[in-house]
C-alpha positions as CSV (number, residue, x, y, z in Angstrom):
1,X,-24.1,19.4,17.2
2,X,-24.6,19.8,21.2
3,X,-23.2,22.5,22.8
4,X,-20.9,21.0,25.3
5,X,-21.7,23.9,27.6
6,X,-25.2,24.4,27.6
7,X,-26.3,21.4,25.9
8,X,-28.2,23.1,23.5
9,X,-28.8,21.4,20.2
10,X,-28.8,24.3,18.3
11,X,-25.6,26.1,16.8
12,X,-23.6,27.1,13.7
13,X,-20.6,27.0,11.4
14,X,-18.5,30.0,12.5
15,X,-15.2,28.7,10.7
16,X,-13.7,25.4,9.2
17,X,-10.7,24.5,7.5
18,X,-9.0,21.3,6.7
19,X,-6.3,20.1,9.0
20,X,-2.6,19.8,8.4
21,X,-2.4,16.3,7.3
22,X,-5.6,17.1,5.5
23,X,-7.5,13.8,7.2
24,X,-9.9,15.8,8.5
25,X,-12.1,19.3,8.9
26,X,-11.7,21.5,12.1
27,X,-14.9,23.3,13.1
28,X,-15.0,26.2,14.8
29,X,-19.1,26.5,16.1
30,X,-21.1,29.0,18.2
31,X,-24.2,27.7,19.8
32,X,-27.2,30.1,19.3
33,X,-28.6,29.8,22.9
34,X,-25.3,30.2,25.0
35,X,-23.4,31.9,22.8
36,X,-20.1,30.1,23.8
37,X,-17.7,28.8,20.9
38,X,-16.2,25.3,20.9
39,X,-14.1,23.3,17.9
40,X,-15.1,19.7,16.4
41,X,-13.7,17.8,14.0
42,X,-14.6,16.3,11.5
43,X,-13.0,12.6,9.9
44,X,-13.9,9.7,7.7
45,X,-14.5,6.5,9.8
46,X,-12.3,4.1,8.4
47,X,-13.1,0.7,8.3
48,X,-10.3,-1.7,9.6
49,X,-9.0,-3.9,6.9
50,X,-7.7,-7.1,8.0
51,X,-5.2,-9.3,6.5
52,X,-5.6,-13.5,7.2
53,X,-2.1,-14.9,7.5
54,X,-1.1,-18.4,6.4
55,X,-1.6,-19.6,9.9
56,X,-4.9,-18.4,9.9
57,X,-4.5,-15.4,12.7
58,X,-5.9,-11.9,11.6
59,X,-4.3,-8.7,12.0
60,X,-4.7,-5.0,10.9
61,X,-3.1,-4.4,7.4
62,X,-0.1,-2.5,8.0
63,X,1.1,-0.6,5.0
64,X,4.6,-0.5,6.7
65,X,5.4,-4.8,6.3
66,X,4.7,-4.0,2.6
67,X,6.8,-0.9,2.4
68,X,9.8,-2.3,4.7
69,X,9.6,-5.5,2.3
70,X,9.7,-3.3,-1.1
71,X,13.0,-1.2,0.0
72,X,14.6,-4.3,0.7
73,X,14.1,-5.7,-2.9
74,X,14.6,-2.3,-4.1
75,X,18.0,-1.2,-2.6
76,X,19.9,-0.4,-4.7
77,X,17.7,-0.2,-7.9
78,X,17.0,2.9,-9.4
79,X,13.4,3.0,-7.8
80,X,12.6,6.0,-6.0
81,X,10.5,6.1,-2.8
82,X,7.6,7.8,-4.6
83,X,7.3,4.9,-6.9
84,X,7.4,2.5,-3.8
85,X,4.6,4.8,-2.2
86,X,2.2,4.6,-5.6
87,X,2.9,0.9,-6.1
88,X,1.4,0.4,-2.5
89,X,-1.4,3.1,-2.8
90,X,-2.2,1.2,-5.8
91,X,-2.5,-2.1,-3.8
92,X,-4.2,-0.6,-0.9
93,X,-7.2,0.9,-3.4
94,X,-6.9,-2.5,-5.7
95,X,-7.5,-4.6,-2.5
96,X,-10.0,-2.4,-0.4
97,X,-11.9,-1.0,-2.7
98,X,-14.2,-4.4,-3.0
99,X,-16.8,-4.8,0.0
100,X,-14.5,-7.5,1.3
101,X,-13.0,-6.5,5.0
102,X,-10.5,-9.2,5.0
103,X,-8.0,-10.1,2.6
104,X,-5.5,-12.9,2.9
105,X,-1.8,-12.4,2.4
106,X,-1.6,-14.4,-0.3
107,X,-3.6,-12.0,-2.4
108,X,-1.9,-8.9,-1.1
109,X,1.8,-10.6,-2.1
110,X,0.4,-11.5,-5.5
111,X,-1.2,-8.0,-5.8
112,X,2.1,-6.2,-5.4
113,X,4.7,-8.9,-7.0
114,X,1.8,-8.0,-10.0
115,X,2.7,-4.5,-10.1
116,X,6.3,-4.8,-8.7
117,X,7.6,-7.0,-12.0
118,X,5.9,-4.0,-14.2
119,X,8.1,-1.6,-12.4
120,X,11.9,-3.1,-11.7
121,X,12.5,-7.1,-13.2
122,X,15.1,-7.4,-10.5
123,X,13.1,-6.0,-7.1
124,X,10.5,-8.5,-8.2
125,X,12.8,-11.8,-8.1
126,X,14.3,-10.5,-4.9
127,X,10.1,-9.9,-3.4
128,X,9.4,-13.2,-4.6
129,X,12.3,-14.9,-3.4
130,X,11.3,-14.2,0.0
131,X,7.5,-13.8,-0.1
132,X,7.7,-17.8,-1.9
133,X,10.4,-19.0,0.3
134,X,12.6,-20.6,-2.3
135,X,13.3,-23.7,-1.1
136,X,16.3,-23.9,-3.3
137,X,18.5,-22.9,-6.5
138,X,16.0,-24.6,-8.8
139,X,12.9,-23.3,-7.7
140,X,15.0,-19.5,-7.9
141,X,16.0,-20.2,-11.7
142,X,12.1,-21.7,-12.9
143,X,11.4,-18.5,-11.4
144,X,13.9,-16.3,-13.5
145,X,13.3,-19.0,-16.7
146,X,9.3,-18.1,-16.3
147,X,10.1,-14.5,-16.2
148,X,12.0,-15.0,-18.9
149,X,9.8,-16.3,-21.2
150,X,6.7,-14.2,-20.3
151,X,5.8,-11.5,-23.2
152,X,6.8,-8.0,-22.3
153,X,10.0,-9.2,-20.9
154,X,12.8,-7.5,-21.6
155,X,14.6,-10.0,-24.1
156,X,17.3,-7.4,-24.7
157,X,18.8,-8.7,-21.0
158,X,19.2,-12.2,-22.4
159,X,20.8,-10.8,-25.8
160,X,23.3,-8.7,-23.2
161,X,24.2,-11.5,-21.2
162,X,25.1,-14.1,-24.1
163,X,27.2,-11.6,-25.8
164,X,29.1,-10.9,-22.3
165,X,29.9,-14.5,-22.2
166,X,31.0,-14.9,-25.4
167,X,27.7,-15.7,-27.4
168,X,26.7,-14.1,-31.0
């Protein structure tokens, strides 16, 4: 590390410790020519992951549209903000993890309807309703009907609501 008073190349550690947020190392160095002290810091260089929109433009991935999106389908449900917060964690590690620096949004909304329908049945029919842009009633109940059907649904639900209207 230069000395940014000197120039000299040569210095050391004197102190370091991580920073608040813990995203990165604060250096405290002494150079062995001038014998001034300056701080550095240290941080991982992120790569910018960007998402391809259906119209083809390219922006940044912002973990805020997916997290505005999820407490929306979630209001109400008793799904806490920690869960919301892992559910996209596990998105953003699922998705950018691979070598690939793009991703379209297709993939993201498929990656976290995936882990949304394990978590709350109901947040996930809202999330898809607008992610797919129902069209209309019948695309909303194949929806429900495929959800339905799918093993590891909750069957008990369908039990409840035939007995409510009058059924076995």
């Amino acid at each position: 590390m230069r000395c940014p008073f000197c120039s000299h190349s040569d210095g050391k550690v004197v102190d370091s410790r991580s920073s608040k947020e813990g995203d990165s190392i604060r250096r405290r160095r002494e150079c062995l020519k001038c014998g001034r002290r300056f701080t550095t810091y240290e941080r991982i260089e992120e790569v910018a992951q960007m998402v391809i929109k259906k119209d083809g433009r390219r922006e940044s991935f912002d973990r805020w549209k997916i997290k505005s999106g999820l407490l929306k389908a979630c209001e109400k449900r008793a799904i806490s903000l920690e869960q919301v917060d892992s559910l996209i964690d596990e998105v953003e590690r699922s998705l950018f993890n691979s070598s690939e620096h793009e991703v379209s949004t297709e993939v993201v909304g498929q990656a976290v309807m995936q882990r949304l329908k394990r978590l709350d049945e109901v947040a996930y029919v809202r999330f898809a309703s607008v992610y797919r842009q129902f069209k209309d009633l019948n695309e909303f109940m194949t929806e429900l009907k495929d959800l339905l059907t799918e093993p590891g649904s909750q069957p008990q639900n369908v039990t409840r609501l035939s007995r409510a209207k009058g059924g076995e």
